[in-house]
C-alpha positions as CSV (number, residue, x, y, z in Angstrom):
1,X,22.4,-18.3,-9.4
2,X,23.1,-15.2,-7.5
3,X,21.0,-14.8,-4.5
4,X,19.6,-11.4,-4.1
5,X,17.4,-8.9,-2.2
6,X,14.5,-9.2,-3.6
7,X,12.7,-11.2,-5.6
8,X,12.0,-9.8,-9.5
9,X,9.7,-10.9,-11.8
10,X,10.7,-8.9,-14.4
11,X,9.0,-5.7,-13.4
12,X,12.2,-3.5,-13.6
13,X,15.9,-5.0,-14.9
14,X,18.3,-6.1,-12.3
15,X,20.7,-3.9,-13.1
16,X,18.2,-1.3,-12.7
17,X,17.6,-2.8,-8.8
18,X,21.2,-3.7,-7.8
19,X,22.7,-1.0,-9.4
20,X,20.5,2.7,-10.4
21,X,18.1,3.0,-7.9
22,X,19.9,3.7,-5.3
23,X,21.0,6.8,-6.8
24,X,17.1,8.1,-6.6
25,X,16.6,11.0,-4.1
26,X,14.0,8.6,-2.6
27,X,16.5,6.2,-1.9
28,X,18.2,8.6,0.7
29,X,15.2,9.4,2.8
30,X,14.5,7.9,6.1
31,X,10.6,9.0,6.5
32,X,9.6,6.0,4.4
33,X,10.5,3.6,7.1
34,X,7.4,4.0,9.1
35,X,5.2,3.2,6.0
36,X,7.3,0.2,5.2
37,X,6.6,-0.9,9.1
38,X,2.8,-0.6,8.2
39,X,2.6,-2.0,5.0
40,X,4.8,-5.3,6.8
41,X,2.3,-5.5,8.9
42,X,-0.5,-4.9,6.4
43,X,1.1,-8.4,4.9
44,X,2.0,-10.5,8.0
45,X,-1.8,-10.2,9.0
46,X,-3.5,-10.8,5.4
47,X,-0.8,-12.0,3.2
48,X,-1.6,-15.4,3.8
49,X,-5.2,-14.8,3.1
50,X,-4.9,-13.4,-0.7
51,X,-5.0,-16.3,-3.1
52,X,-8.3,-17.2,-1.6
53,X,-10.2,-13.6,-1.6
54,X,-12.5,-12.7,-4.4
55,X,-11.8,-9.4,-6.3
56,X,-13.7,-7.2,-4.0
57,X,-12.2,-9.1,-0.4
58,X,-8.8,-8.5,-2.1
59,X,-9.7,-4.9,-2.9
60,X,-11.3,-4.0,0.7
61,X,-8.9,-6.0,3.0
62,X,-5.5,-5.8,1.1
63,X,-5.3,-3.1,-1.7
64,X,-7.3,-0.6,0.0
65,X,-5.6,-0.7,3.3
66,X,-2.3,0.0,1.3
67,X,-3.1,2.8,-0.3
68,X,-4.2,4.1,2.8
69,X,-0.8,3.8,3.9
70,X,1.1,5.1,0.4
71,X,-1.8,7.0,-1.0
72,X,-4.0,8.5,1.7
73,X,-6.2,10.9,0.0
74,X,-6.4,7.9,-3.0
75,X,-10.3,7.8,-3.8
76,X,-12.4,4.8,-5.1
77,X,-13.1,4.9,-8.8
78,X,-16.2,6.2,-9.7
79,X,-18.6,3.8,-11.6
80,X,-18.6,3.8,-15.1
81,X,-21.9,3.0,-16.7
82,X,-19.6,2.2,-19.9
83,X,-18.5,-1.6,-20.8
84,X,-15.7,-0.1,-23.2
85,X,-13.3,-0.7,-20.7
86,X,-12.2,-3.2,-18.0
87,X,-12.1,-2.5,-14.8
């Protein structure tokens, strides 16, 4: 087994993440590196923390603070008073 950069669970091909990406425009840009540095540390402080948070812990403490760093004017869904569809 080869040993590679990452580790894919089948979200995209491997080909796709040894090979195409890195002919995206995104792929040459250096202003993502200070986001990356945040989101690392984003992890290293709650990372270990996550398979023991309820929905809404996970949400306010992990998936929240992300987007803050990737998505900053990302806005909380408004309720629904519909059961049609899952959250």
């Amino acid at each position: 087994m080869t040993k590679r950069p990452f580790s894919n669970k089948n979200l995209f091909s491997n080909h796709y993440l040894e090979n195409q990406i890195k002919a995206a425009p995104e792929w040459a840009r250096s202003d993502h590196l200070a986001a990356f540095v945040e989101l690392r540390k984003i992890y290293e402080r709650e990372g270990a923390f996550v398979g023991n948070l309820s929905e809404s812990q996970l949400v306010e403490r992990f998936i929240m603070r992300i987007f803050g760093v990737i998505l900053p004017s990302y806005e909380v869904q408004a309720k629904t008073e519909s059961r049609e569809f899952p959250d």
